[in-house]
MARVOLO-296800 format. One record per residue: z, y, x of N, C-alpha, C in turn. Coordinates in steps of 0.1 Angstrom, whole numbers, plus 2048, in hexadecimal, padded with zeros to 3 digits. Layout:
N
ZYXZYXZYX;...
***
This chain:
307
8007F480880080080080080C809;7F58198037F382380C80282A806;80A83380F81283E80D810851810;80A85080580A863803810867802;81687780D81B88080881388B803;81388F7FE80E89C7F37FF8997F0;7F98A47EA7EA8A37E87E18A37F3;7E48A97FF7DB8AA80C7DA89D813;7E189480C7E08848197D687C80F;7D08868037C887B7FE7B887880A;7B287180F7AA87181579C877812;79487C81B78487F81577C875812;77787680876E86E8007778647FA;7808677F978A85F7EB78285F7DE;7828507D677984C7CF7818537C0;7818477B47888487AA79083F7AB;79983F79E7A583D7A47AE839791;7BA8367937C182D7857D0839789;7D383D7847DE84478B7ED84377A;7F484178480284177780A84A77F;81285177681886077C82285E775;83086177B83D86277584886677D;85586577F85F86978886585B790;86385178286184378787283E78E;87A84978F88984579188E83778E;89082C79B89681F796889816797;87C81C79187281478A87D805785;88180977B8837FE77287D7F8772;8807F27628787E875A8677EB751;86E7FA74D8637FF74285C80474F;85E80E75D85681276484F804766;84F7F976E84C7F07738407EB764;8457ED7598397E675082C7F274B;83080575382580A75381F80775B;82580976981D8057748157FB776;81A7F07728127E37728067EA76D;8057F175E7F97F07577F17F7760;7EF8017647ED80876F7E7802778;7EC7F877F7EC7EC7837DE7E3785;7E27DF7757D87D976E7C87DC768;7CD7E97667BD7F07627B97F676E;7BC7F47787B37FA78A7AF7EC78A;7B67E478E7B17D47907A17CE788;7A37D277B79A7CF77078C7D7772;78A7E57777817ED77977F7EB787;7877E67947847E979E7877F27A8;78C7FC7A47978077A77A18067B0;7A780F7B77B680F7BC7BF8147B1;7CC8117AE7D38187A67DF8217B2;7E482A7AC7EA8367B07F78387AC;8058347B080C8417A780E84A7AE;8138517A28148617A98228647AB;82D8677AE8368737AC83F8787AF;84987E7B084B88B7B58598887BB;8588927C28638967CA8698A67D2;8738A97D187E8A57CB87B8A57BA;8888A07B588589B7A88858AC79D;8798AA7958738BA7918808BE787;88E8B57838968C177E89C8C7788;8A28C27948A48CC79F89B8D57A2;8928D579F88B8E37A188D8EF79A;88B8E978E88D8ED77C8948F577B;89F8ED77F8B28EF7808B78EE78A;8BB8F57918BE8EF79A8D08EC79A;8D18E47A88DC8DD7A28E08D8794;8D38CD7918D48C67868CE8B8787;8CD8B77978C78AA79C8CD8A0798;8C989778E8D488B7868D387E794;8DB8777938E086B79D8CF86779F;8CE8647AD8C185E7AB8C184B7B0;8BA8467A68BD8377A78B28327B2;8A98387BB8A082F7C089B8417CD;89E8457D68978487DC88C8497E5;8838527E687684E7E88738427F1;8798417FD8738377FE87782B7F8;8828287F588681A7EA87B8177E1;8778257DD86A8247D285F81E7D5;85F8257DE84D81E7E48528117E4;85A8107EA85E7FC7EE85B7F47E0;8617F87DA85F7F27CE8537F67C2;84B7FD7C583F8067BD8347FC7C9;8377FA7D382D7EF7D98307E07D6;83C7DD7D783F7D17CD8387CB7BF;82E7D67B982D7D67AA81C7D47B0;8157D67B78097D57BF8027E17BE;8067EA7BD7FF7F97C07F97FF7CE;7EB8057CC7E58057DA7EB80F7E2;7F28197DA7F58287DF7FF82E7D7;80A8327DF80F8367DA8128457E1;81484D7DA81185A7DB81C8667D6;82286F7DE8318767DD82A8867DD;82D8897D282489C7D08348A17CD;8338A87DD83E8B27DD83E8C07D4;84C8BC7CA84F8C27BC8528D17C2;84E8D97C18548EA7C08528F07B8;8588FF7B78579097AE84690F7AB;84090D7B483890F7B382C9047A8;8338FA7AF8298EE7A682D8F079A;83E8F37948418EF7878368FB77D;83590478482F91077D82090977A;81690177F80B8FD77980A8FA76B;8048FC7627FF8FF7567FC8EE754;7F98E974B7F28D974A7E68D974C;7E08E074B7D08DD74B7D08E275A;7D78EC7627D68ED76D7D88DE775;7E88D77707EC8CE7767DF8C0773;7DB8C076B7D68B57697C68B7772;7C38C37757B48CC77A7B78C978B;7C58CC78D7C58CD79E7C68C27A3;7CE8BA79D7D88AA79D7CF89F79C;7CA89D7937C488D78D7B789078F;7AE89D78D7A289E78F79E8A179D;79F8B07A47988B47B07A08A57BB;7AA8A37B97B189B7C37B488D7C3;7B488C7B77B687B7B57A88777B1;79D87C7AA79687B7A279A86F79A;7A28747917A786278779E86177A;79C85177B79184F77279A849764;7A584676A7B084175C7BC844761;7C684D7597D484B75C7DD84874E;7E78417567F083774E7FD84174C;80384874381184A74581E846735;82A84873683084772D82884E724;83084771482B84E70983685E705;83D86470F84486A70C844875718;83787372283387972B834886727;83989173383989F72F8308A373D;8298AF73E8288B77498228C274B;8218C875281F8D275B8268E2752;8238EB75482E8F575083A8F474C;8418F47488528F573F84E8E4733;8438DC73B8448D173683E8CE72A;8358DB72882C8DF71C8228D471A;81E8CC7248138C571F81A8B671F;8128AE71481C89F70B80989270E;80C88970B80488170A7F5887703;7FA88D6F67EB8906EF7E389A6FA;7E98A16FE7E28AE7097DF8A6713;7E289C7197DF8957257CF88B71D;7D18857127C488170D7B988970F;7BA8997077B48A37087AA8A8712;7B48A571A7B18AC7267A88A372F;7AA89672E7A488973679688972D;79388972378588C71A77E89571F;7868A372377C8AD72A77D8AB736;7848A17427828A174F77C894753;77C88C74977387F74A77E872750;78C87374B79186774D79986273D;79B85673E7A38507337B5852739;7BA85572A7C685772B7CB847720;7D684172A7E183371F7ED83C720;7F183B71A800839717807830711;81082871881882371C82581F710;82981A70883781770183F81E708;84C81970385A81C70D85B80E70A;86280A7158687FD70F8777FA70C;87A7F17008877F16FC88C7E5700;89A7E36FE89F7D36FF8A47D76F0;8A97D16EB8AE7D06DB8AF7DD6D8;8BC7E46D68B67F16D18BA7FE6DE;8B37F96E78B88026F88A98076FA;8A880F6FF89B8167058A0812712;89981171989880C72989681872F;89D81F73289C82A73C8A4831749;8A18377528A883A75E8B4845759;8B784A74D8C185074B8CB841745;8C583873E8D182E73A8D8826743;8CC8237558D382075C8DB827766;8DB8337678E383A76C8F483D763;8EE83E75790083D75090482E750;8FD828752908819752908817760;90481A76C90782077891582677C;91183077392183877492D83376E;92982C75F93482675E939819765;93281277193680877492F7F9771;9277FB7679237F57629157EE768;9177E677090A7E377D9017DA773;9087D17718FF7C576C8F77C9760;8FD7D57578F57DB74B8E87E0754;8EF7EA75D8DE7F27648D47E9767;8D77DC7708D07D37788C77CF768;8D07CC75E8C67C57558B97CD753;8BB7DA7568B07E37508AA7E975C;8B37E976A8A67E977889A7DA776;8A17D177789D7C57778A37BC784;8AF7C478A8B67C17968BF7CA79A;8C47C37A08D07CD7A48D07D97A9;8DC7E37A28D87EF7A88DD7F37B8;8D47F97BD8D97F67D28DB8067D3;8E18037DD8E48117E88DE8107F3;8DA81A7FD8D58168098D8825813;8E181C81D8E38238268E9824833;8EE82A83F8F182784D8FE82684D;90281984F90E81885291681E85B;92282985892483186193382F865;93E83087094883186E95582F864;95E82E85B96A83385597683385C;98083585898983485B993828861;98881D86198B80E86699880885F;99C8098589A380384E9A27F784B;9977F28459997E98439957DC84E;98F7E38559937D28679A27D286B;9A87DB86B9BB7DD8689BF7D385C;9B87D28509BE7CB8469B57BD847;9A87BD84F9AA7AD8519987B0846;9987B78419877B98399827C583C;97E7C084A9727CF84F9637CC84A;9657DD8439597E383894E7EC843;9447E883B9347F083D9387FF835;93A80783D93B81683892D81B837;92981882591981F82691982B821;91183482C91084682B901847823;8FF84C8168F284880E8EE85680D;8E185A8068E08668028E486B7F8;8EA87A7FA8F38837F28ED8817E2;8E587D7DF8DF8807CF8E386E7C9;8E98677D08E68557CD8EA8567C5;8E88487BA8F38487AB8FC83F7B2;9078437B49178357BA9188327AB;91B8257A992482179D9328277A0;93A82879394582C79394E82279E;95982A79A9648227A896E8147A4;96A80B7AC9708027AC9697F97B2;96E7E77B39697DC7BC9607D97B7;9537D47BD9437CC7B79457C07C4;93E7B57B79387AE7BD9257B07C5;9207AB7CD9147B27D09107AD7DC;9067B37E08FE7AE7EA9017B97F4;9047B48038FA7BC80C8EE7BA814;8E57C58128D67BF8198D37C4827;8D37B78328D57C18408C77BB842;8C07C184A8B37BB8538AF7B5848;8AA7B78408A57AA8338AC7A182A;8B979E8358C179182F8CB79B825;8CC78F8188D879580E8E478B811;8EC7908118F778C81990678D80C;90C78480991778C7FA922790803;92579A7FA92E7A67FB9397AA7F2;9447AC7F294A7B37E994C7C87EF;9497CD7E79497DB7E594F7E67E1;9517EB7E79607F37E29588057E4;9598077D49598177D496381F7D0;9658297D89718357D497783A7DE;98783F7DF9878497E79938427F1;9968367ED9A382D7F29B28307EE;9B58327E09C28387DB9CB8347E0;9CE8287E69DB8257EE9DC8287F9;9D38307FF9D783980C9D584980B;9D28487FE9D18597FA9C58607FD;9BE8597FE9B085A8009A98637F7;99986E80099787C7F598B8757F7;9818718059778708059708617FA;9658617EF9618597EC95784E7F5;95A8447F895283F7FB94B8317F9;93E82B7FE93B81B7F893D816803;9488098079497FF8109487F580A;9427E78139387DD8109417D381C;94C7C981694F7C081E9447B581C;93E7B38299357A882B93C79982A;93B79182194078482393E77A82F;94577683694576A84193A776849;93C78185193178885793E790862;93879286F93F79787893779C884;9307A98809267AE88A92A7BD889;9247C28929287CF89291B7D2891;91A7D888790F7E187D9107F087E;9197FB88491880788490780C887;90381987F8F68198818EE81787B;8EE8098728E680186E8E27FF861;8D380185D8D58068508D87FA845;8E07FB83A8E27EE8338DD7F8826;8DD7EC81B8DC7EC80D8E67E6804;8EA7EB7FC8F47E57F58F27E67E7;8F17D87E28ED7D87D78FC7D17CE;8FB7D57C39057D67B49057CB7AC;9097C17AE9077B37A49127B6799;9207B979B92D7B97909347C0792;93C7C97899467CD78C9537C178D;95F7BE7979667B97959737BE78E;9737CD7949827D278C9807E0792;9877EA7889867FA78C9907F8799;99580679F99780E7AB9A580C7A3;9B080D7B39BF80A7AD9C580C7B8;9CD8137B49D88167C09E380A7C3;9E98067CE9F17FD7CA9FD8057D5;A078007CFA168017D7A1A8017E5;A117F57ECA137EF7F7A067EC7FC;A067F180A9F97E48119F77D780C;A017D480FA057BF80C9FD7C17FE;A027C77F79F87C47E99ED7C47E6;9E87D37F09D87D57F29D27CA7F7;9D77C48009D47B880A9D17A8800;9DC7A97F89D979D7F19CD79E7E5;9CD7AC7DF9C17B07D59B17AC7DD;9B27B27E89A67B27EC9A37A47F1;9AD79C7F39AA7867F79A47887EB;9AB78B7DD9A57857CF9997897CF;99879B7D49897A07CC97D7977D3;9827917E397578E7E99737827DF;97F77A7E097A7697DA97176E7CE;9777737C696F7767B895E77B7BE;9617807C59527877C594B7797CD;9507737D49497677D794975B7D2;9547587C594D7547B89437557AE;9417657AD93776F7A792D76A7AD;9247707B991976C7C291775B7C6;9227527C49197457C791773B7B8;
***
């Protein structure tokens, strides 16, 4: 899979093209069944398919400081937007300047002079270009006078849920892993350089992967997960500990990742940590000795959980 940044890495003499355009945050379930189609109708005609989209995410632009938790950073994305078999995937850096494009501008500068798209796929709830003025019917419209076909897409539901990157971010925050996973279609991960802490816990006998992520990540709420860590490729089970460490009075939040049966020095090194279960919320306890005994239980459980 090719990787674009902006409109200038498109090549000269770039042909036509299947293009799906969205924010794509997580690419779920329902992203993963536009994309596919996307997908599928380049495959069928011959074509490369394309996604498109943006970064940073266009309500921080909008708003700022209104950047919601992000479930999949760009590159996570591409990892997994190539996973789905897409030729190209493609990052159009969001600014004030771009949000100000008109639709017919956006669709004139974007999909035609640059992509030249002969079909694009997006939600049926697609908004864009000005204050979000233009909806699916104006994207038809506009593909009749520029010479491409416009699909839109369903949403997709599980019973009566809409599948979307706002539902997995609130069951994210509440803790609630295995609800989001149902609707990523996997577990929700973190990814990041294991850095230093306060070494604590090789003192109590379960030294943790202190992972430093980017400032916008969605953390699940605080308390023990069962989960994975992903080093060099290998997934490895883990029990997980988010929060601030209440039984030492702890201010800073953080995600540590005790590696089961693992004893390497990893400082540096980038890991992934992915969310299988919550085992139990954040708890202060009385005594070390008691911390000490909670955390034997949370690992066993979590390696009950994972095998």
């Amino acid at each position: 899979m090719l990787r674009w940044r902006g409109l200038d890495s498109t090549p000269s003499g770039w042909g036509r093209c299947v293009v799906s355009i969205g924010v794509f945050d997580g690419v779920h379930r329902g992203h993963q069944q536009l994309i596919g189609r996307a997908v599928q109708r380049a495959r069928a005609t011959g074509l490369p398919s394309v996604v498109l989209t943006f970064d940073p995410h266009p309500s921080e632009v909008v708003r700022p400081g209104s950047h919601p938790p992000v479930l999949s950073p760009v590159r996570r994305k591409a990892d997994l937007v190539e996973e789905l078999g897409v030729d190209v995937f493609c990052v159009l850096p969001f600014s004030t300047e771009f949000s100000r494009l008109a639709p017919d501008e956006f669709v004139h500068v974007v999909l035609v002079e640059k992509l030249h798209a002969a079909a694009v796929v997006v939600g049926e709830n697609f908004r864009f270009g000005h204050r979000a003025a233009g909806d699916l019917d104006e994207l038809r419209t506009l593909g009749r006078k520029f010479g491409f076909s416009t699909e839109g897409v369903p949403m997709l539901r599980d019973d009566d849920v809409t599948l979307s990157s706002t539902f997995v971010r609130s069951s994210i925050d509440a803790g609630e892993v295995g609800q989001a996973a149902q609707v990523l279609g996997r577990p929700h991960r973190i990814d990041g350089i294991v850095v230093r802490g306060e070494g604590r816990g090789r003192q109590l006998g379960y030294p943790t992967a202190n992972v430093h992520s980017d400032k916008h990540v969605a953390v699940p709420a605080d308390g023990v997960y069962a989960g994975w860590a992903v080093l060099r490729g290998d997934r490895l089970p883990a029990a997980i500990s988010v929060g601030t460490n209440p039984t030492f009075e702890g201010r800073k939040r953080t995600v540590e990742a005790f590696i089961l049966d693992f004893d390497q020095d990893i400082y540096g090194v980038e890991l992934g940590v992915e969310f299988v279960e919550r085992i139990r919320g954040m708890e202060k306890f009385d005594s070390v000795e008691e911390l000490v005994e909670q955390m034997g239980r949370d690992v066993e459980k979590a390696r009950g959980l994972l095998h």
